[in-house]
N, C-alpha and C positions, 0 to 999 in steps of 0.2 A: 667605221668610216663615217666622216660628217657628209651633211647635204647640203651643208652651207645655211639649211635652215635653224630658225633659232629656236632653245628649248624654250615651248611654253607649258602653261599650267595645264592642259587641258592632256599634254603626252601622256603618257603610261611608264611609270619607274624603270620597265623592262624593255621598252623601244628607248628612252632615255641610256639605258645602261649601253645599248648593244649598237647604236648611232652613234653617240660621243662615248669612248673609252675614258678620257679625261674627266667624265664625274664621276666615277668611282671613289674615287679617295674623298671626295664630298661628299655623295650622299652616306657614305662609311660614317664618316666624323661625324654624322646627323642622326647615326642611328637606321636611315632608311636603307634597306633592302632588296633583295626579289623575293622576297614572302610571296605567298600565293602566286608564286609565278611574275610576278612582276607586272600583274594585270590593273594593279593602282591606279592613278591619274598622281602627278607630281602632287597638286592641289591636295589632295587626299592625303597623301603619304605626311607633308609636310605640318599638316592641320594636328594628323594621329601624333605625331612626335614631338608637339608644338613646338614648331620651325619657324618664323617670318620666312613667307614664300617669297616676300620680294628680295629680301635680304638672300635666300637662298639661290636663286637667280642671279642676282648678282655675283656673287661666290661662284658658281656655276660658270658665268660667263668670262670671270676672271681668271678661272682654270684650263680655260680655254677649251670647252666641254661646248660651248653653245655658237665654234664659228665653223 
């Protein structure tokens, strides 16, 4: 379920996953996970995987994950 709030860097993969359902298939295609529980920051995850965060937010927003 969204809160209408938008995903930022600072979230956790695992509150990202479990708030918007709709990044799953993105963060999939990125590689990123709930490893460790999902206890990451976006920031983190995206860094480990070399992701562009901005670009991945984007993506993210576009899947309609971050309305």
């Amino acid at each position: 379920m969204s809160t209408g709030t938008p995903i930022r860097p600072e979230m956790t993969v695992g509150a990202i996953a479990e708030q918007y359902p709709a990044s799953a298939p993105v963060l999939a295609r990125h590689g990123i996970d709930l490893c460790c529980g999902g206890k990451h920051t976006l920031e983190f995850a995206a860094r480990a995987h070399g992701v562009d965060l901005a670009a991945l937010l984007v993506e993210l927003e576009g899947a309609g994950a971050g309305r």
